[in-house]
C-alpha positions, 0 to 999 in steps of 0.5 A: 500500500505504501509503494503505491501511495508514493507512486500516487504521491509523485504522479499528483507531484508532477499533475501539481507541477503541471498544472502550474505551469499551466495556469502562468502560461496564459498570464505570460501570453497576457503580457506578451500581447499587451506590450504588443499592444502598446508598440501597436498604440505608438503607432496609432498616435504617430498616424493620428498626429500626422492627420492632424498636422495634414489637416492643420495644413490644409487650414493653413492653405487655406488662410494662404489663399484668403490672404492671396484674395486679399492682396489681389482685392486690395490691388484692384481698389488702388485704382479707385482711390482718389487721395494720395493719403488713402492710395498710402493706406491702401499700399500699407495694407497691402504690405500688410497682407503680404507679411501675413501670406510670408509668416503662413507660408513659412509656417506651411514650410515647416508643417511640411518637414515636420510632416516628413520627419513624422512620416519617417517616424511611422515608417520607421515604427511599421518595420519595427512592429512588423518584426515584433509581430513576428515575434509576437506570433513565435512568442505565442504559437511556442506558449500555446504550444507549451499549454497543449503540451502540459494539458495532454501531460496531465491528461495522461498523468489523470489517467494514470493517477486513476489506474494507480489509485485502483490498488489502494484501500479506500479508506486509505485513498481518501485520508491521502486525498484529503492531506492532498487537498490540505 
């Protein structure tokens, strides 16, 4: 009776052990997917900051043409002035204007490179996450693996542990079960 106890004994040893690891797989596969996650998040924002620098742009375009109406209006009321005085106003207006069209268009310049060295961020970040998906899907198959693996191992072990306990008194069996559970 003893002999089959501890080989009872070991069996639930290694039905523990696995079924250990079994339940610390899928926290691992948690966080694996998770920092998968985030670098997919970095991604997103850099795409949602490009839009938005695009549609800053296009706004600026649009403030670029308003100021080209402008000069082009304020051109064509030159000629209807009658004072030397307004004829000056007008042209300082004018002037105006252009400084205005000069600071957008230079802030259009700069939304452009800035645009492109964003571009290459979300590039840069694509490659990198596709490899990191690669490992991701490695990563998981290996542990996914691993968990077919133990839960087929502890299938075998249950049976076995059956066969094995077969043997034993049953009053016997129960004591050590309930020092199991304990």
């Amino acid at each position: 009776q003893i002999a089959k106890l501890i080989a009872l004994q070991q069996i639930d040893g290694q039905i523990y052990a696995l079924q250990k690891e079994l339940k610390s797989r899928p926290v691992l596969l948690t966080n694996i997917q998770q920092q998968f996650e985030s670098k997919k998040g970095r991604l997103k924002n850099l795409e949602e900051q490009l839009k938005a620098m695009q549609l800053s742009r296009k706004g600026l375009e649009g403030d670029l043409k308003v100021q080209e109406e402008s000069i082009v209006k304020a051109n064509a009321q030159l000629s209807q002035l009658k004072t030397n005085r307004e004829y000056q106003a007008k042209l300082a207006e004018i002037e105006g204007f252009k400084a205005t069209k000069s600071q957008i268009e230079e802030k259009i310049l700069l939304s452009y490179e800035e645009t492109d060295d964003i571009q290459k961020q979300i590039d840069q970040e694509k490659t990198t996450l596709s490899e990191e998906e690669k490992k991701f899907s490695v990563a998981k198959k290996e542990i996914e693996d691993v968990i077919r693996g133990c839960e087929e191992q502890v299938r075998g072990l249950t049976a076995q542990r059956a066969r094995q306990s077969e043997g034993i008194d049953k009053t016997t069996l129960h004591r050590y079960e309930r020092i199991l559970v304990n």
